[in-house]
Phi, psi and omega in degrees: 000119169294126182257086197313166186274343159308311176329286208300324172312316175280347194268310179007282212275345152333288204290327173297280244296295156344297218265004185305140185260124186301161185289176184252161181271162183262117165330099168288155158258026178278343172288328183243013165291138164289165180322290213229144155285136166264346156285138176313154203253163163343095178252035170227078167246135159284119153082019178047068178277173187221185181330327185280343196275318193314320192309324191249359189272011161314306215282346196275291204314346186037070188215075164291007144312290174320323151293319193260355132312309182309304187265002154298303235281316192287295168327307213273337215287140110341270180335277181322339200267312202278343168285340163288302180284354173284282208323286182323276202303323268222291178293331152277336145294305169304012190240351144296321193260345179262336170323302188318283195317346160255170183305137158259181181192126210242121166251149191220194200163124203196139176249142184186129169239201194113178165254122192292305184221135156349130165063028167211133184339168153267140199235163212241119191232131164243149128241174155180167179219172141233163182217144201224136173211158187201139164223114200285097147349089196249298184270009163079028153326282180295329181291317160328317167269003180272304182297346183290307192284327172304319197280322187290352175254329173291351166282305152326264224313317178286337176290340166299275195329314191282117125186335166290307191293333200293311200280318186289349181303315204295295175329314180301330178297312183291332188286326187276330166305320182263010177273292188326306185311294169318317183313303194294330190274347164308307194295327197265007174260347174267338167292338172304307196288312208278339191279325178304324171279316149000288205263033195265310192306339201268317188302302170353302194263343166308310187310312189299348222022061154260344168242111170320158186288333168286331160295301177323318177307310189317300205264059139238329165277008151290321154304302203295302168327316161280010184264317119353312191265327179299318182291278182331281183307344181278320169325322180273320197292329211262311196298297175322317182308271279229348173253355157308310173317303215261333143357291215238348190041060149292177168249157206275334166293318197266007196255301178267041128266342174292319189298339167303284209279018191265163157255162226286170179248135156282155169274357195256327187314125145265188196239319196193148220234162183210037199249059174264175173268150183310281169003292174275007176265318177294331174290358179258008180234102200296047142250331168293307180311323104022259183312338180271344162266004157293284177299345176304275217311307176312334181287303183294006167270310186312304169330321195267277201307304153008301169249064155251003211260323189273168196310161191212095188251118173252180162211129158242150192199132170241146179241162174209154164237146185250065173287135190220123154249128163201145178067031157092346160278133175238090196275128159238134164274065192279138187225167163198173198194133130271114162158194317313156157237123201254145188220108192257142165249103141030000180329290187215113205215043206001067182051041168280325182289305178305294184313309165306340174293292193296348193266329168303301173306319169289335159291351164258312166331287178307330171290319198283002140285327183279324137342299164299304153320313193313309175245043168262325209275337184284286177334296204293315186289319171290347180298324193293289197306352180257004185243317182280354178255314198298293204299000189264309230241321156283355172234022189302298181285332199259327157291021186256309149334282202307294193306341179305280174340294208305306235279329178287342185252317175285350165307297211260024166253330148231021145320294189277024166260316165307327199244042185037028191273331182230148176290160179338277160328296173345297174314279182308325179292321191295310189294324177280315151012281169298337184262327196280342164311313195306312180316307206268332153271353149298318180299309167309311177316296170325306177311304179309317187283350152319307167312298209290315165310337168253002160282330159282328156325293190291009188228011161081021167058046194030049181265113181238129207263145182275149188309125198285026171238339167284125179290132188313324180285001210214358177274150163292169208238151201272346163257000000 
């Protein structure tokens, strides 16, 4: 049977169309989560929490100062703003890239009056048209560069959430600092007041000569030493207000007066249970989901180059209208075309098309690396915090004992400092005891809530990511 040659011309990009080589796949991360954590997990979570808890979990601390630091915090961050406006460009390039697949349609329209030729009246010319081109997807090209860019606005859109979780961690960090901070300077102003009377009482009996003048000596460089540690700290404390300040662009007077009357976060709270499988704890963290659709996209580039090597079958189609007025006659002209349908092949384009393959492949190379790191380095962070919470949470009773001790010991040195039973020095070793117990336990406190902070960080701040088959366009919009 005889097969026109048309026929066979058009089946071409079919028959190419077989041999196109599909993109390469993309890394889970459940391939590269470990089994189990290996730091012990939280074993005092309340009320059995889970994941879902995290989103919310401001709200456990029962501190609405903090909350409302939190969305100040948010509202002010540069990062959130320049991660919003990735989403807005994300998207318009993807309303671009979906545009290719369909037909355009172009209008035009032009006027002209004069002489056309020597010795004839003057004329009057309207036109106008539409013009129509479509280029048929054949190898799924132009569809390649729509998933790349849909997967590259859920990768904005989820780094706007880590640029949300970033800033409230930060905040929570600063908060806890300037509480903890508020302690030590309570502590380090009564320890000021008791050395201060100390050595009012040591001139007192020097004067009287009942205290050598070198005991006396003691306890006035002991006054001016805590008086000292007093200054530092209100200093440190200043520091904390004013980087709280530039944080949330609050104003800094009403910013320490809410923080004067707020009360102080317990240390005891957990905040939220991660006793998940990793896979689904890592999965909560919109920067890995991020880096993986960073490799989604590079795979769907490689593809796009990929079918840059084959036939390009287009159709255009025009309508046109015509007014020609002169000498008082009026001709319209109407016209329209489907066509052509033109099919251009690729030949010779001294390995630029090749080169662009290769350069779309290092760049899924590169993502899928930087992908992996992304979630070895999310392992190492929930590991650390869970190692830095286990290690808070064990040694929690035992400075608390030690502060008991001193404090009982420096209590009854100076009933017998008073009754004249212990010497100065005596006095002071007891006091420095007691105050360096004290220290460690606001510190320790601090640590812990650092910890539980940083751990809602490393498990992506109760952030779940849309189903990796939804289309960027099918997401909710981040603002």
């Amino acid at each position: 049977m005889h097969v026109p040659r048309w026929f066979l011309l058009c089946a071409l990009p079919l028959c190419l169309a077989a041999c196109a080589s599909a993109p390469p796949p993309a890394p889970s991360a459940a391939a590269l989560a470990p089994a189990q954590w290996q730091a012990p997990l939280p074993s005092n979570v309340p009320h059995h929490g889970d994941m879902g808890d995290l989103a919310s979990w401001w709200q456990r601390l029962d501190d609405p100062l903090l909350v409302q630091l939190i969305e100040a915090a948010q509202n002010a961050s540069p990062t959130v703003a320049s991660a919003a406006s990735r989403i807005s460009q994300a998207r318009a390039t993807a309303v671009g890239a979906g545009a290719a697949l369909g037909p355009t349609l172009d209008a035009s329209a032009s006027a002209s009056r004069g002489i056309a030729q020597p010795a004839t009246p003057v004329a009057t010319t309207l036109q106008g048209g539409l013009q129509a081109a479509w280029e048929i997807d054949l190898f799924g090209t132009q569809r390649a560069a729509l998933n790349a860019a849909q997967a590259r606005q859920q990768g904005a859109q989820a780094l706007w959430h880590d640029a949300r979780v970033s800033v409230a961690a930060e905040v929570a960090n600063q908060y806890v600092n300037v509480r903890a901070c508020a302690l030590l300077r309570g502590l380090a102003g009564e320890d000021a007041r008791s050395r201060q009377e100390t050595a009012r009482l040591s001139a007192l009996s020097t004067r009287a000569g009942f205290t050598a003048p070198a005991v006396d000596a003691l306890a006035r460089a002991s006054a001016a030493e805590a008086n000292n540690r007093l200054n530092q700290q209100l200093t440190q404390c200043d520091l904390y207000l004013k980087a709280m300040v530039a944080l949330t662009a609050l104003p800094e007077a009403d910013l320490a007066q809410k923080l004067a009357a707020a009360p102080a976060p317990s240390a005891q709270i957990a905040l939220f249970s991660i006793a998940s499988i990793p896979a689904q704890a890592l999965a909560q963290r919109p920067d890995v989901f991020s880096a993986e659709r960073d490799v989604a996209a590079a795979s769907f580039d490689v593809g796009n180059a990929q079918g840059q090597r084959y036939p390009r079958l287009a159709l255009s189609g025009n309508i046109g209208a015509l007014s020609y007025r002169t000498g008082g006659g009026n001709v319209d002209m109407n016209t329209w075309s489907i066509g052509p349908l033109s099919l251009s092949l690729p030949l010779l384009d001294g390995g630029v098309r090749s080169a662009n393959i290769d350069a779309a492949q290092a760049r899924y190379t590169e993502a899928v690396a930087l992908y992996q790191a992304k979630v070895r380095q999310a392992v190492r962070e929930v590991e650390e915090s869970l190692v830095n919470l286990r290690s808070s949470d064990e040694r929690m009773a035992d400075t608390q004992t030690a502060a008991a001790g001193y404090q009982a010991s420096y209590e009854a040195t100076q009933a017998r400092y008073k009754a004249g039973l212990a010497s100065l020095p005596e006095l002071e070793d007891a006091r420095r005891n007691a105050l360096a117990a004290d220290t460690n336990v606001i510190a320790l406190q601090r640590e812990r809530l650092l910890a539980w902070i940083s751990l809602y960080r490393a498990v992506g701040g109760g952030w779940a990511g849309p189903d990796a088959n939804t289309t960027a366009s099918t997401a909710n919009t981040a603002q």
